[in-house]
C-alpha positions in Angstrom: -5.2 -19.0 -15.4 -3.7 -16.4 -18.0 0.0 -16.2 -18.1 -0.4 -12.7 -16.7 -2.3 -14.1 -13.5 0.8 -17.5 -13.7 3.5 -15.0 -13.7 2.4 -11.9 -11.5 -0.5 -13.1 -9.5 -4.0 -11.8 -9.4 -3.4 -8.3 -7.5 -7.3 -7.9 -7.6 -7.5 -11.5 -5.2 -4.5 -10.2 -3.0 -6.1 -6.9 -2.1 -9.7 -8.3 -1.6 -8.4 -10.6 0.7 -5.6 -8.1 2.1 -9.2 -5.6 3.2 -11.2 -8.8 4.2 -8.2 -8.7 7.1 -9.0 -5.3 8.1 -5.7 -4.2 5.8 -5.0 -0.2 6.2 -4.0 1.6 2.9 -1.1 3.4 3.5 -0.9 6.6 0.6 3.0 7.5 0.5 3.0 10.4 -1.6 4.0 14.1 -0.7 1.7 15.8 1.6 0.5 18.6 -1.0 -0.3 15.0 -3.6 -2.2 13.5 -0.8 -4.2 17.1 0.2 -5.2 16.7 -3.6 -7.2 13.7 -3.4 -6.9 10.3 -1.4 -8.5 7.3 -0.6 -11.1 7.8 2.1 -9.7 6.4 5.4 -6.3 6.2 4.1 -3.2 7.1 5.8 -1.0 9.0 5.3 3.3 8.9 5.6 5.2 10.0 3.2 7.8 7.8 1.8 10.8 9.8 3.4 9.1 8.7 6.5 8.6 5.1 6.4 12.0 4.1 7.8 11.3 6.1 10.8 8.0 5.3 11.0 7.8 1.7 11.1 7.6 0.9 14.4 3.8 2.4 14.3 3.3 1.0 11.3 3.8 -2.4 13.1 1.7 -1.5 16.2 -1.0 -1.3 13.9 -1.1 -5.1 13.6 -2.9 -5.1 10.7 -1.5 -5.8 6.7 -0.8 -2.9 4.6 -1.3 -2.0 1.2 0.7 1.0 0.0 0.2 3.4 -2.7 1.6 6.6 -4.4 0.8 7.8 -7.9 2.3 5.6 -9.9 3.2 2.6 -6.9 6.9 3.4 -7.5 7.3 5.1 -3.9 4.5 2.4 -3.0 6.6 -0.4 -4.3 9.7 1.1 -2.4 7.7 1.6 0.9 6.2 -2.0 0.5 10.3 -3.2 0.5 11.1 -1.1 3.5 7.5 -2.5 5.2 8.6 -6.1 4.7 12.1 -6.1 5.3 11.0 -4.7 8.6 8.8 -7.7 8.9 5.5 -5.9 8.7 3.0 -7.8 6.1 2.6 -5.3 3.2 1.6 -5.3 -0.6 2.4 -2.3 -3.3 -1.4 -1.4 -4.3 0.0 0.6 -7.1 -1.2 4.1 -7.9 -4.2 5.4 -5.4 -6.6 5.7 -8.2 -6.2 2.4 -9.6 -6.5 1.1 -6.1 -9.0 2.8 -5.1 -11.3 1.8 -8.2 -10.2 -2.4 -7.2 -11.3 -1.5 -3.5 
C-alpha cells in the first residue's frame, strides 16, 4: 500500500464497492453545468438544495456519491449528506468519476 492509498484511501475501491450497493450519483452542480454534460443516470440537485432536499435523498435508501466539477460543491454536499446521517462519499469532479465508474 502506497502512502497515498495509507493516508487517503483508495477512492477507486470505495466507489466500486459504493455502485456494487446500487449507490446513486448525485451531480450537484448548476442546472445550465449539468444540461452541458452529465453522468448517464445521474441525478440531479443542485447544492443550494441539498439542505432541503435531504429527506428524499434518505428515502432513497441507497449510498450516494456526489459530484460537481471540481468535487468542491461535491465535498460540501457529501458533509451536509452525512451529518444528516445519509451514507455518502465526494466522487470528485463528474468526469473523473465518470471515467472510475
Amino acid at each position: 500500500m502506497g502512502i497515498f492509498s495509507f493516508l487517503f484511501g483508495n477512492k477507486a475501491n470505495k466507489i466500486k464497492e459504493f455502485t456494487d450497493r446500487g449507490a446513486v450519483i448525485l451531480d450537484v452542480r448548476s442546472k445550465a453545468e449539468y444540461d452541458s454534460g452529465a453522468i448517464p443516470g445521474s441525478k440531479h440537485i443542485p447544492l443550494q438544495q441539498i439542505q432541503a432536499k435531504v429527506a428524499d435523498i434518505k428515502k432513497w435508501n441507497k449510498p450516494v456519491i456526489t459530484c460537481c466539477a471540481s468535487g468542491m460543491r461535491s465535498g460540501s454536499a457529501a458533509a451536509i449528506l452525512r451529518s444528516n446521517g445519509v451514507e455518502v462519499m465526494n466522487g470528485g469532479g463528474w468526469q473523473s468519476l465518470y471515467n472510475k465508474l
